[in-house]
N, C-alpha and C positions, 0 to 999 in steps of 0.2 A: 279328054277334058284338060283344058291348060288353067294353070292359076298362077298368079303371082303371087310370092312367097318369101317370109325371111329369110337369110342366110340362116346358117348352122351358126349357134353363139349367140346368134342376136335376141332371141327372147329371152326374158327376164322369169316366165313360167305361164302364160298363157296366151290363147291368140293376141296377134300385136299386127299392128298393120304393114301393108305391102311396104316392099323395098327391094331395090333393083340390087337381084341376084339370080336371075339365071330365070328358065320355065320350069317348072312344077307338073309331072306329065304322069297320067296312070294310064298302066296299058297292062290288060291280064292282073289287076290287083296286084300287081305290083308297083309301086312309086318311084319314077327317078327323076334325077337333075340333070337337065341338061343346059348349056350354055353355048350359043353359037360362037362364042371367041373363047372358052373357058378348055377346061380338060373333058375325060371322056364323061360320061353318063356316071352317077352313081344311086345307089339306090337310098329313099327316105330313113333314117333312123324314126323308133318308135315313136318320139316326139315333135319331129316333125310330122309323122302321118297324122297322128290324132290332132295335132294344130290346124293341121289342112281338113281334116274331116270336120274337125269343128267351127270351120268358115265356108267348106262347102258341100259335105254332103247333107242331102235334105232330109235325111232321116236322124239325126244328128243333131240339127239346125233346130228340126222340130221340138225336139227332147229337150232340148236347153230351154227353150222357146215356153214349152209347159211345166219344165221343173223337172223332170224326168230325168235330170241329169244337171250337177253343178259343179261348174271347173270340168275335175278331170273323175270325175264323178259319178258312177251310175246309179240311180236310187231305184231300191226294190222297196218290201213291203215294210208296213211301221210293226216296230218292234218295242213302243213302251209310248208313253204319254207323262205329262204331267202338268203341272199347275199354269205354266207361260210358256208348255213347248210338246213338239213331238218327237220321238226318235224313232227313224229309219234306218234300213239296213242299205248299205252300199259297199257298190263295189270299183277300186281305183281300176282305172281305164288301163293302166301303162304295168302295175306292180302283179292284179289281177287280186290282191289283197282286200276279206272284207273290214269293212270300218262300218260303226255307229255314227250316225249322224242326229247332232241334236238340231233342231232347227227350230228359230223363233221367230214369231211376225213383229215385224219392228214396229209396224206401227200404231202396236197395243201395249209398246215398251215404256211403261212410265220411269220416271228418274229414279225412284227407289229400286226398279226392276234392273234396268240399265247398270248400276251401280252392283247389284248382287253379279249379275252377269259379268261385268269388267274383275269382280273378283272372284268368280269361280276360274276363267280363263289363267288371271295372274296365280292363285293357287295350282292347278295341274300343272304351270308352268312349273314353279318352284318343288314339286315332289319329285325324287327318285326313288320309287321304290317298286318292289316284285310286282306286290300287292295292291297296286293304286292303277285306276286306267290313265291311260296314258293321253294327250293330247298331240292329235298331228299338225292340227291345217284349220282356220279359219277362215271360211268363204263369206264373204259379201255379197248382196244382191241389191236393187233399190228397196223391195219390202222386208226381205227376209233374211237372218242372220244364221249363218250353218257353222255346229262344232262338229269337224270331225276326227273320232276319240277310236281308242281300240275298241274293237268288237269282243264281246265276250257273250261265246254261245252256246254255254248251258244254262243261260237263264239265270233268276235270281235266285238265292238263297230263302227268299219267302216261297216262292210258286214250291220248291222241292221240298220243303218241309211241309206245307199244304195240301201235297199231292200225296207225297210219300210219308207224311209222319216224322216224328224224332227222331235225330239224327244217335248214330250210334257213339259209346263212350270215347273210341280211337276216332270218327270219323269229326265229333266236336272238337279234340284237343286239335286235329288236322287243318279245321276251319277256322276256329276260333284264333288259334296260335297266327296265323296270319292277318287275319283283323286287327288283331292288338299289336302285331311289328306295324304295321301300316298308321297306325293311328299314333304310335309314339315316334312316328316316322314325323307325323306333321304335324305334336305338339313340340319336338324337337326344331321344327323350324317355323314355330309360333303361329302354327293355321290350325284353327278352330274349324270341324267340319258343322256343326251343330245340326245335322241329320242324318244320325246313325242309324239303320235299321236294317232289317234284313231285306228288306227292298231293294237298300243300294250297295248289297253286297252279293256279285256277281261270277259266277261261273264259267272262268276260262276252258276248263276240263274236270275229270270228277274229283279231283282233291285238290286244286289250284283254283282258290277266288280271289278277287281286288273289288276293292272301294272303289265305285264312283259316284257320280250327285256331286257336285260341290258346291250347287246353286246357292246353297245358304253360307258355306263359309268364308272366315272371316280373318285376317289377323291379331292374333291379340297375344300378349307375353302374358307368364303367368299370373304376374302380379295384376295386371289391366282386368277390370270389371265389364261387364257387356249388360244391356239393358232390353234388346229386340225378343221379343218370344219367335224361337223357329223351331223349325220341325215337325215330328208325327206324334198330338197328346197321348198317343201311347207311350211311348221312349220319354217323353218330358221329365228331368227332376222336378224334385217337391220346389225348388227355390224359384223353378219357371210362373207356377202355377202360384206362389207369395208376391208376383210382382215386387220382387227383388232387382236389386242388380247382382250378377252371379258372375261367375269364374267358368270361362268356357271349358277347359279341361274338364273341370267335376262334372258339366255337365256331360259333353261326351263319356267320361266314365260312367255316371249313369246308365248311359243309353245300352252302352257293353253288356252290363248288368241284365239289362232285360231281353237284350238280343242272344245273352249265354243262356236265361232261362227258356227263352223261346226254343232255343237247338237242341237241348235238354229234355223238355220234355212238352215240345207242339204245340204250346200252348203259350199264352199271356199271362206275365205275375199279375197283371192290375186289367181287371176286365170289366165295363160298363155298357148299359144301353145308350147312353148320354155323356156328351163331355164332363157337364158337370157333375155326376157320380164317378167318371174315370178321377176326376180329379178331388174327389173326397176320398176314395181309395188310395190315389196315389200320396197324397200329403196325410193321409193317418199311416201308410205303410203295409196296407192288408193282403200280404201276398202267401202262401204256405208252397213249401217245394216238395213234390212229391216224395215219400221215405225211399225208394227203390233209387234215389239217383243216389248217386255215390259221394260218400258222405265229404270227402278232399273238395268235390266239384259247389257240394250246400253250403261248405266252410266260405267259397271263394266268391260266390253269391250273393251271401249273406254280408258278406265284405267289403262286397260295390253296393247294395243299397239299401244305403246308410242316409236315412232323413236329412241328418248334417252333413254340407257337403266338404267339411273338413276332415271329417271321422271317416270318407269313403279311402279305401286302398288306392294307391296310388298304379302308373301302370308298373312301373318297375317292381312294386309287389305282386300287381298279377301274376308276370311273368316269371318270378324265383317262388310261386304257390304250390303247395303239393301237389296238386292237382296237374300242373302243369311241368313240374319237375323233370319228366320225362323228355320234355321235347329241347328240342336245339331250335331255338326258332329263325327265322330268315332274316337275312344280311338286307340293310339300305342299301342301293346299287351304287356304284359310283356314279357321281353327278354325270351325266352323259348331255355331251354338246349338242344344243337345241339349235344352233345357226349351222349349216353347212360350210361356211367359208372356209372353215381348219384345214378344210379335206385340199381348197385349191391350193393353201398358204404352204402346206405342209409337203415334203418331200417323202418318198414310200418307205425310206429310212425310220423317217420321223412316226410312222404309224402303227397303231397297232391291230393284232390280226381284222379284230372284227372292221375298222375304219377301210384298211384296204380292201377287203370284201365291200362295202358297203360304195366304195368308190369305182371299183371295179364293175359294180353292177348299175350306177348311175351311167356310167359312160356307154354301158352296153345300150340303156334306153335313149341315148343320144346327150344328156344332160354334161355339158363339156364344163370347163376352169371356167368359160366367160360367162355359162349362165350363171351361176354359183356368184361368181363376182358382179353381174345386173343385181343379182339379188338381192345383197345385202342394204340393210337396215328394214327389210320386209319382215322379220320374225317370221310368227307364224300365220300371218296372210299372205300367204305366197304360196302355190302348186309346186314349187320347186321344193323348198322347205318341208309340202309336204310328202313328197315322194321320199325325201332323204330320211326323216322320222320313222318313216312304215316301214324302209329296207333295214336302220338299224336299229328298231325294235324286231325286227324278223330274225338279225344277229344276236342281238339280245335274246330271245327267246329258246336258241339254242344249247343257251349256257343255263335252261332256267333250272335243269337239274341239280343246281349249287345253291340256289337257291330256296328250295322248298323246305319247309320245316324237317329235321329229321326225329322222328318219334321213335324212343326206346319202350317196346311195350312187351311185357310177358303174357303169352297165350298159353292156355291150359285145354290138353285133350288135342292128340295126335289129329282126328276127324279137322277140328278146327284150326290145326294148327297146318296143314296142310294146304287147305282153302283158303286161307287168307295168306298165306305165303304168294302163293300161286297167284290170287287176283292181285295181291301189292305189286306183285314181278312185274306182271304185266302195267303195270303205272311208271314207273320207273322212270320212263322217258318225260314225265311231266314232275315225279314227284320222288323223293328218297324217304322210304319209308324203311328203318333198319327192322326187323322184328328178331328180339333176344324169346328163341324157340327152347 
């Protein structure tokens, strides 16, 4: 089979049309270039194969053709749902890495929807943190709009409390503790998420979760007032439900509040058949915390919700709480370059470990200085931009041992103090858990 095909360089990060450079030949699956006045034969890098497959093999053609496949993209089965979207599992063509894929039908996207959407994107831009999903790559289609975000797959933090019951005293301080660096992560740089729950707090592995959902939030400083009711009337503060205008922060703290009592003890402080009874419970305040929870965790509880949202604790009190005293909780990341360009600008002098790995493994997939440099001003709608996110979030991810909360806890009784030695060990690679035996 012969095709006419870009040079090497000449794409910007997806199929692009013919241009005279040589024949494009597969013989035994393997791809070469040949050129009857050029040099010898060489063989396709990964990027050109899948460019060519994706203009001429018809099994390929088809997939794109039904959806079955976007960009450089392969979609398997759906892995969540919600109010203007679904998300799918996928897998990059070229990295072999899975990603979540949100995907929305544009043309059920009203301007209020559109507008939440243009600011969930500009928020996951703006976060660096352990604990927050990450955003790769933004595909376009005529009807259909795709986020594709990190994959995170143990599920949520609701489904395993559902299934399995309350979570244990060290396994809350493990989970919680990273919720709450995540969250003072983005009222540090004025993003209101205002749909806190354990829904959208999600399971990388079994002691590493991140935030995601951002469809509802918003920017706002602290001083700035907000007026839109969002969220799950469960998690609602009382000032949502007074048709007030309110202070995004209290109200995310709030929501903390009831997502620590949920992990505590499996259950809802404010529980109704009907909205309107959730919401007479939650503005009179009728919630009782079980006596067996430990009294440091009822103090810190009782502290987030609080009817007034001036009288609630703030995060930086969460965080210095008895309750929580023990832990070291996890660092914001350093802001990490979301454009590619650095990598071509910069000399290997100028780099550091992870970039040079990261560079090193683009050039292997064939991605050269000239794609990088077509690229630019693409952000993240660009297949280029997104292969370069997944590989150094994949560097990232190496280091994430530096990152995990570290928990100073006293265990009692040799039997137990043995077994959970033992199962922390083995986490290690995901999470530092110190245990003072």
């Amino acid at each position: 089979m012969t095709a006419v095909y870009p040079a090497r360089g000449d794409a910007g990060g997806g199929p692009v049309g013919p241009q005279r450079c040589g024949r494009w030949t597969r013989q035994d699956s393997s791809d070469i270039c040949t050129d009857d006045e050029g040099p010898p034969p060489r063989r396709l890098t990964p990027l050109e194969k899948l460019n060519l497959d994706m203009c001429q093999d018809d099994k390929i053609v088809r997939e794109l053709a039904v959806g079955r496949r976007i960009g450089f993209y392969k979609i398997r089965g759906e892995i969540g749902c919600g109010n203007f979207s679904h998300v799918k599992l996928g897998i990059h063509a070229l990295t072999k890495d899975k990603v979540a894929i949100k995907i929305l039908d544009k043309t059920k996207l009203d301007q209020k929807t559109q507008k939440l959407l243009s600011r969930e994107i500009s928020s996951m831009e703006k976060l660096h943190h352990p604990n927050v999903i990450r955003l790769y790559e933004v595909v376009e289609t005529l009807t259909r709009l795709h986020l594709v975000m990190e994959y995170a797959g143990g599920g949520e933090l609701y489904t395993k409390i559902t299934m399995e019951g309350k979570l244990s005293d060290i396994d809350c301080k493990i989970v919680f503790s990273q919720v709450l660096s995540a969250v003072k992560h983005m009222h540090d740089n004025n993003i209101i998420h205002r749909d806190l729950k354990a829904e959208n707090v999600f399971y990388t592995c079994s002691t590493c979760v991140k935030v995601g959902d951002f469809g509802f939030s918003t920017v706002s400083r602290r001083d700035e007032t907000l007026n839109t009711f969002c969220g799950s009337p469960p998690y609602a503060a009382p000032e949502l439900f007074r048709d007030q205008h309110y202070t995004g922060v209290h109200v995310d703290v709030w929501a903390l509040g009831v997502m620590l009592f949920f992990m505590v003890t499996g259950t809802m402080p404010f529980r109704a058949e009907t909205v309107a009874k959730l919401k007479r419970c939650i503005l009179e305040g009728a919630y009782v915390v079980p006596p067996w929870v430990p009294e440091p965790c009822q103090k810190l509880i009782r502290a987030i919700l609080q009817p007034q949202p001036s009288e609630r604790c703030s995060l930086e009190q969460m965080m210095a709480c008895e309750w929580l005293r023990p832990v070291d909780f996890p660092k914001a990341a350093e802001p990490f370059k979301l454009d590619p360009l650095y990598l071509a600008e910069s000399g290997p002098a100028e780099l550091e470990e992870d970039e040079t790995e990261v560079r090193n493994a683009l050039e292997a997939l064939g991605i050269t200085v000239e794609h990088i440099r077509n690229n630019q001003g693409k952000d993240c709608r660009s297949s280029i931009t997104g292969v370069y996110r997944i590989l150094l979030h994949r560097a990232h991810k190496r280091r994430a041992v530096d990152s995990m909360p570290v928990v100073m806890h006293v265990v009692s009784g040799t039997d137990v103090k043995k077994e959970r030695l033992k199962a922390y060990r083995s986490l290690r690679h995901t999470s530092k858990l110190c245990l003072i035996l």
